[in-house]
N, C-alpha and C positions, 0 to 999 in steps of 0.2 A: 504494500500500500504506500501511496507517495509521502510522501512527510511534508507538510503543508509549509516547513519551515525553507523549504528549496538547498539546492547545491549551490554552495560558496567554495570554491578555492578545495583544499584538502578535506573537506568532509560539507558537515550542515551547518547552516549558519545557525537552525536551533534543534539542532542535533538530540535534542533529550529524548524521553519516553514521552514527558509530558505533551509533547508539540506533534507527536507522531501522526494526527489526525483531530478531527475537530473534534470527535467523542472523548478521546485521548484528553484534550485539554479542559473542556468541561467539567470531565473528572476532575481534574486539578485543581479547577475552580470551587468545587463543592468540598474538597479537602485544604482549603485555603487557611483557615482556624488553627487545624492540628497543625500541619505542615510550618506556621508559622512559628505556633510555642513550639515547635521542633527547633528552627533555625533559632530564634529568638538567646534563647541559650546556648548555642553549639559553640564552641570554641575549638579552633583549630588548633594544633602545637607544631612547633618550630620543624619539627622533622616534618612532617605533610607536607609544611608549604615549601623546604626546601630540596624536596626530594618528588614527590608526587603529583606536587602543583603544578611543577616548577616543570617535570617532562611534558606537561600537557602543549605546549609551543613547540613542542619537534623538533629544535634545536635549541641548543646552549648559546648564550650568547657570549660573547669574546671578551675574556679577562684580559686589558691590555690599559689600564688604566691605575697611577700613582699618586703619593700623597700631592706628589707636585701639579697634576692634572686636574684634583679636587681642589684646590686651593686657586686656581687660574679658572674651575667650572664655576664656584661658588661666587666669586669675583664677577664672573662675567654673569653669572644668572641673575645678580644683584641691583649692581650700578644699572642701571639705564633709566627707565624713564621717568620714573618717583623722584628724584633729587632735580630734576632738569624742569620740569613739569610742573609738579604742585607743591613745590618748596614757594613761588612767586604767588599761586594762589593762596597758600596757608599765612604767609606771611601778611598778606592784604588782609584777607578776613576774617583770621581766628589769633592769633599770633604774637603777630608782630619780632620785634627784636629775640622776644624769645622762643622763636623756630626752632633756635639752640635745642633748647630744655626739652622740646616736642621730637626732636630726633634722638635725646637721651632717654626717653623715657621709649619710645618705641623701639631705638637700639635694644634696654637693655628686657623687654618682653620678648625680643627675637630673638636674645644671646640665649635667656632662660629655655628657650624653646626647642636652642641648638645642641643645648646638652642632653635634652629628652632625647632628642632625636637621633644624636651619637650614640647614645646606649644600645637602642634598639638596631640601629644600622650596623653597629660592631656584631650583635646578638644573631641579628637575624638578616645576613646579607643578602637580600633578593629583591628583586625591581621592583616590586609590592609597596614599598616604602610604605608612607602612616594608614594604607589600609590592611597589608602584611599585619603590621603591631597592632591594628583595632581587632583584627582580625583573630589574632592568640589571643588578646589578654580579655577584650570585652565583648569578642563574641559575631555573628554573623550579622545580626540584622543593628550595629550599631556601627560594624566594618564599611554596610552598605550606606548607612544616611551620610560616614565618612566619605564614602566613595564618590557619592554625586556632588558632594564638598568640592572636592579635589578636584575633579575633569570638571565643574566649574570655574576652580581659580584657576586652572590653566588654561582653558578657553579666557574666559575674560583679560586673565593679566597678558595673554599672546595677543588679543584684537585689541588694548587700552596702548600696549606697546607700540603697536604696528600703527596706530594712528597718529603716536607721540611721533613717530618715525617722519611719518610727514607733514609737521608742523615743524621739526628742526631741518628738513629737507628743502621747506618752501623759503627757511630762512638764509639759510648756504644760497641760496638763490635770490637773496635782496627780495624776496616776496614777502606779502603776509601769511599768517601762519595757517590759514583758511582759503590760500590762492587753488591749492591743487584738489581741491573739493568741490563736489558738486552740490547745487544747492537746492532742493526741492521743497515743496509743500505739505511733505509730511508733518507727521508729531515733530513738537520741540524735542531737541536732544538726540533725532531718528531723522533730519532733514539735511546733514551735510554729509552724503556720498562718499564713499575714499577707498578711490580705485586703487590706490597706489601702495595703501597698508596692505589690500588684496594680493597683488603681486610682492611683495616682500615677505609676505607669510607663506605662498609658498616658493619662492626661492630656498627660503630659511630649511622648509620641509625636505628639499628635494637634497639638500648638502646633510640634512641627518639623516636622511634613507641611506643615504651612500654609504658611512661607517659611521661609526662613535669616535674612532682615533683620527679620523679628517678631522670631525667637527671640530675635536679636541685641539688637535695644531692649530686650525682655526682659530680657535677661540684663544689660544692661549697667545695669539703674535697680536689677535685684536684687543686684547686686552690691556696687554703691554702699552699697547698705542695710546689709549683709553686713557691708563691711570698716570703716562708721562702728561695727557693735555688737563687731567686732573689735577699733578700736581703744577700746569703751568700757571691752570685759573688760581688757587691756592695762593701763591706765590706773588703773579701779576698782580693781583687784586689788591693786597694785603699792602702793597706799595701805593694804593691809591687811598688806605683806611682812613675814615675819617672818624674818632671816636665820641665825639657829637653825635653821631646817628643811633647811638644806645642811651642814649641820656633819657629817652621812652622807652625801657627794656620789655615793659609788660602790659601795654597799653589793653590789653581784654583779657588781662586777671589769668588765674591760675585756669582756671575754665576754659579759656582758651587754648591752654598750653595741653590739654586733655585731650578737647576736641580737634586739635592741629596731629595730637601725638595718633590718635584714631586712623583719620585720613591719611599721616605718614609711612603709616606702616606697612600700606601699597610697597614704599622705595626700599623696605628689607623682604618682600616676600620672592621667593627662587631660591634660597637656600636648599627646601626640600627636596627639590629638583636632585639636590648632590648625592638627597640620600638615597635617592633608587638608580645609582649609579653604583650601588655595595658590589651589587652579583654581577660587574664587570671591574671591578680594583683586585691588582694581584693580592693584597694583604691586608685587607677591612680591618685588620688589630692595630696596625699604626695609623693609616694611610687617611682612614674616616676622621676621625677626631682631631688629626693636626690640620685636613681637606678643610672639614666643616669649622671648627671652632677658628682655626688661623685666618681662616676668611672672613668670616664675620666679625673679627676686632677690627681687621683692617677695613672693612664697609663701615662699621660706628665710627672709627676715627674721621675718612675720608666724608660721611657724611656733613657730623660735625664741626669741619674746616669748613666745610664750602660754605655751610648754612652763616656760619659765623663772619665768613670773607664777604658773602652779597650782602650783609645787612649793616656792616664796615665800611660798605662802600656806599651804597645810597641808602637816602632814608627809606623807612618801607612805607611811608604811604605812597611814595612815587615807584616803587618799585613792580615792573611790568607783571602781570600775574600770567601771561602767557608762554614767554621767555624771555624767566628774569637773566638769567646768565649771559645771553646775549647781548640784549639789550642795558643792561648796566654797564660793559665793557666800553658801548657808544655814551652814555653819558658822562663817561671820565675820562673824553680822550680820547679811546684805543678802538678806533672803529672798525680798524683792523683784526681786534683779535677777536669778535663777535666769532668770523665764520672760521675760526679755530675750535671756538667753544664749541658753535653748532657740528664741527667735524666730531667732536668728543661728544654729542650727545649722539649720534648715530653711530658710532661707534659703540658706544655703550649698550645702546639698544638692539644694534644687530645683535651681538655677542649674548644679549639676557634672551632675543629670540632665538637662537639657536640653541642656546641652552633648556628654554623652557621645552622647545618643542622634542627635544631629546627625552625631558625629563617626565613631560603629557602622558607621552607614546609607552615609556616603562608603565606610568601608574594603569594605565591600559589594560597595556600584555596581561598584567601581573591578577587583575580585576577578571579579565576575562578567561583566566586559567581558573577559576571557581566555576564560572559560565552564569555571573550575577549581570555581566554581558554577551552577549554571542563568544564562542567562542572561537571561530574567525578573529575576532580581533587579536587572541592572542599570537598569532602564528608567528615565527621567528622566520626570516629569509636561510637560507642555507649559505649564500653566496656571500649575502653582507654583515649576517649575523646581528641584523637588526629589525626590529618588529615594525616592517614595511605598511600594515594594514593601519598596525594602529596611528601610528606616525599621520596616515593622510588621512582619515576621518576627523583627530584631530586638531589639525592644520584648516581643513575644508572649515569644521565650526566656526573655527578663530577668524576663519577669513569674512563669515558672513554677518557675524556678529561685527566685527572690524569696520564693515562696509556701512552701516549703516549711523551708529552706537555711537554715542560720544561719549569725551575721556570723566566728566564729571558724574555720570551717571555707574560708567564700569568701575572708578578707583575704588568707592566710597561699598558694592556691591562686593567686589571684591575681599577687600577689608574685611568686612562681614566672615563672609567664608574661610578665607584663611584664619583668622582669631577662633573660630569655632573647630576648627580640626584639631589646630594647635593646642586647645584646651584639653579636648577627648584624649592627645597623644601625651600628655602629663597627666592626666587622670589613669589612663591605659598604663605609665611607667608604676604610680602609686600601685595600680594593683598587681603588678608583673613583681613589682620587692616585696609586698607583705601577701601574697597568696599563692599559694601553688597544689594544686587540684589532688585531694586526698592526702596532703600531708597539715594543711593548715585544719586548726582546728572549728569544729561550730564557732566557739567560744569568742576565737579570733575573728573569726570569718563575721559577724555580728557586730564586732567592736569597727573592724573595720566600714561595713556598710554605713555604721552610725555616723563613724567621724570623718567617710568622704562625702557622707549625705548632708552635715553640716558647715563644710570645707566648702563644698558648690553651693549652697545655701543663702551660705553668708556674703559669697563672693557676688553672687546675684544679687543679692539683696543691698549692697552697697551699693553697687553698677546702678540699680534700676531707682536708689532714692537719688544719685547722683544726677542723672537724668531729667528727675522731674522738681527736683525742691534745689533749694539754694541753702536747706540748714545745714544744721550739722550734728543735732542732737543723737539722730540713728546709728551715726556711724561710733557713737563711746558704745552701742549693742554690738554692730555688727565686725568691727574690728577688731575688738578682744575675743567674740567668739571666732573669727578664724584664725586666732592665733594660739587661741586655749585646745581650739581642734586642732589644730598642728601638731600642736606638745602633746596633748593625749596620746594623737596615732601614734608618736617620735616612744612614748614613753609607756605604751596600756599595750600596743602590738608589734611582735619580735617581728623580724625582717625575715622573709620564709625562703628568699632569694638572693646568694650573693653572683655580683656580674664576673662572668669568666676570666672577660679580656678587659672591658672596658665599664667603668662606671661613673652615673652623674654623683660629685659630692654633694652631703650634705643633707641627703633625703633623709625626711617628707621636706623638707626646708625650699627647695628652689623648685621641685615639680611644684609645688602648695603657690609660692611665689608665683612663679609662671601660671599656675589658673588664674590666681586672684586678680593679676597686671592687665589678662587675655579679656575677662569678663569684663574688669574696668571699663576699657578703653572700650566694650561694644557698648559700656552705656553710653559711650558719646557718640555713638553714629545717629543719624537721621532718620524719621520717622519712614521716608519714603525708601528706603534701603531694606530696614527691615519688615517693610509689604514684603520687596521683591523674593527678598529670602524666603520669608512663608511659601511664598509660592513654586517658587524652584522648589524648594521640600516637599508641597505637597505634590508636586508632578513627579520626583524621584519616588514617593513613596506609591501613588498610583501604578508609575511602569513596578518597582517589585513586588505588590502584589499583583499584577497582571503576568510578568513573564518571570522579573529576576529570581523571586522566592521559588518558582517552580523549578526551573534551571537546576538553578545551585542545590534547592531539595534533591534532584533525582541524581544530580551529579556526584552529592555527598554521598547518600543510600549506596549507589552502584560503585564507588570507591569501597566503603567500609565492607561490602560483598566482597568485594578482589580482596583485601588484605584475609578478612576472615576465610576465605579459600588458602590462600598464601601458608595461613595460617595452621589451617587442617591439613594442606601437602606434607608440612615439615615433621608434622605430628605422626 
């Protein structure tokens, strides 16, 4: 009987039992309930995903990547269009002089994030990255709400990029920044066209089909380029300082400095990128942690120069919120070295497109070896050793969202989603040290629930009085309890897991930090952000109970069959 799901490539694209025919799936649908509190709890463990999941792509993909390539990918998936972009609009309307504080405060939410994220990437080397981790420690159906997370912020941050691209392009060209755009009658925000981000996204695609070690030299010659014109602005600038232009450090209050540190956090997100780059680095024990954390001091430093050198040089109510770097270079003089900056901002921005679309395409592969997406997507090329399918599916999204979508609506969108993964991947670390499946006790196992169930509690509950009141009386509640929960977990429950190779110091201390920072800053996002988000949620959670929960149901079932065979052969 045909399988309504059709032939793709080396098999089905919905290959399951459940899709076999429309009676077939019907079924599926009437077992929707069970099948759910099935996945709902399922926890994968390390061996699975790095062994069983991991063949489901046909081939292996090519270990050819060192600490030094991580620390050039991390770099390059960083700098681009966050610093170049909405450093001039934060500054204008949330800000001010203290842009500063808003890049320190989001640096050090993204450092905290970089250490979760090391442990786990040392732990569990494979292109899964924080769905891999949601995936062991919190389970299926928490893996997947992370999953639609993820292929959102990499769709959006590759089409907010690609448009950044041509607004520093129009200006290399003496244009304005809205020259090479088409202008239509649609929706506000949906009516300027950009053809051109279209074509750069996939150029970008077709040099990471090719290999992962091109991209890499790639990346690492462009980045060089990158951080010499970084440190030229740096430097030039600092010679024009004028320290009158701080003498209003904080003109919109600490509130500002909140709401600026929210939207900034767009200009650290691609780090994660680096991490599902594990199951392609010769020696994930060194190579991760010196890759990921050596690059991210150096993105907080470099951010925190530049922010500091444009608001040294002109004052920020004059200050362009389009492109401030450019354009301040022309008001001090050096109109010259405008279209040097704008070379460094395309620069930057190719090198975080190529990087993200590298790092999209893993979280993909890695997704659709569960078959929580077709699994077509996951298939591995033989020849390039790189997961060709996923790569251009997507590339094609980024390009269309790109085409239409402006950069105010995607940063802010973005933001969102990344803050919320990165929360789940330090909640996910908490329970990977104090839990481990039949050794931890009830007793433990209860202590625990309590005090991550008032650790997220609290943290929410600051965020969201933060938000809507200007007191401050809630926060003498809500601050001591996350910290009295902190020290309970640190001192009521032993640590059930210690790490092999590599560990974040300090825990519960810096994952608890890192939720608390992550939560914060979403209470300063905008009302209209958080619609959108509902919404993409609830159309992720639509498609898996329509297809994903069936998938991944029947693909679990018919693994755990094979091993229990496995099992009985040896017997």
């Amino acid at each position: 009987m045909t399988r309504w799901g059709g032939e793709s490539g080396s098999g089905q694209f919905l290959p399951e039992e459940s899709f076999r025919n429309w009676g077939s799936y019907l079924n599926a649908l009437r077992q929707t309930g069970n099948r759910f509190w099935d996945r709902l709890f399922a926890r994968s463990s390390i061996e699975v995903e790095m062994t069983e999941v991991r063949a489901r792509s046909g081939h292996d993909m090519k270990k050819n990547l060192n600490w030094w390539d991580l620390i050039w990918f991390g770099i390059g998936s960083v700098i681009g269009a966050g610093i170049f972009v909405l450093t001039g609009q934060e500054v204008q309307k949330h800000s001010g002089p203290a842009v500063l504080l808003s890049y320190v405060v989001s640096g050090i939410s993204a450092l905290l994030s970089v250490f979760c994220y090391t442990e786990f990437a040392v732990e569990i080397p494979i292109a899964g990255g924080s769905f891999a981790y949601l995936r062991v420690e919190l389970g299926d159906f928490v893996a997947f709400i992370g999953a639609g997370n993820i292929l959102l912020e990499y769709v959006i941050g590759g089409a907010a990029v690609a448009r950044s691209w041509t607004s520093y392009f129009a200006t290399l060209c003496d244009r304005q920044s809205n020259a090479f755009r088409i202008h239509t009658n649609l929706a506000k925000n949906f009516n300027d066209l950009d053809p051109i981000a279209v074509a750069v996204l996939f150029i970008t695609g077709i040099v990471a089909i090719k290999s992962t070690k091109v991209t890499s030299r790639i990346n690492s010659i462009a980045s060089v380029i990158h951080v010499a014109i970084l440190v030229f602005i740096i430097i030039a600038g600092l010679t024009h300082a004028d320290t009158s232009n701080y003498s209003d450090f904080m003109p919109y209050g600490v509130r500002g400095v909140f709401s600026s540190a929210a939207v900034l956090f767009f200009a650290y997100v691609g780090f994660d990128a680096v991490a599902t780059m594990a199951e392609e680095t010769k020696n994930p024990a060194k190579d991760i942690p010196i890759g990921l954390v050596g690059s991210m001091v150096v993105i907080i430093t470099v951010y925190c120069l530049m922010a500091l050198t444009l608001c040294l040089m002109q004052n920020y109510k004059t200050i362009d919120p389009d492109a401030a770097y450019s354009v301040v270079f022309s008001k001090v003089g050096m109109d010259w070295a405008k279209y040097i900056v704008a070379l460094g901002a395309l620069e930057g921005m190719t090198t975080v497109l190529l990087v993200s679309v590298v790092g999209q395409a893993r979280y993909l592969t890695h997704i659709a070896r569960t078959h929580m997406f077709p699994p077509w997507f996951a298939m591995v090329n033989e020849k390039t050793g790189t997961p060709i399918n996923a790569t251009a599916i997507m590339v094609i999204a980024s390009a269309i969202i790109a085409f239409f979508t402006n950069l105010n609506v995607l940063s802010n969108l973005l933001s969102i989603s990344t803050l919320f993964i990165f929360s789940l991947v330090a909640v996910a670390l908490l329970v990977r040290r104090y839990y481990v499946s039949g050794e931890t006790s009830i007793q433990n196992q209860r202590k625990l629930i309590i005090f991550l169930a008032i650790i997220i509690g609290s943290s929410v509950a600051t965020a969201a009085y933060w938000g809507s009141s200007n007191g401050w009386i809630a926060y003498l509640i809500t601050v001591p309890l996350l910290f009295l929960s902190t020290l309970g977990l640190q001192l009521f429950v032993p640590q059930a897991r210690t790490p092999k190779l590599w560990g974040v110091p300090l825990v519960p201390w810096i994952p608890v930090l890192s939720i608390g920072i992550n939560i914060f800053l979403l209470g300063s996002m905008d009302k209209d952000s958080f619609i959108r988000f509902v919404v993409w949620t609830v159309i992720i959670l639509l498609y898996y109970v329509l297809f994903g929960l069936h998938a991944s149901y029947d693909t679990a079932k018919a693994a755990e069959t094979e091993r229990e065979g496995k099992v009985d052969n040896l017997e």
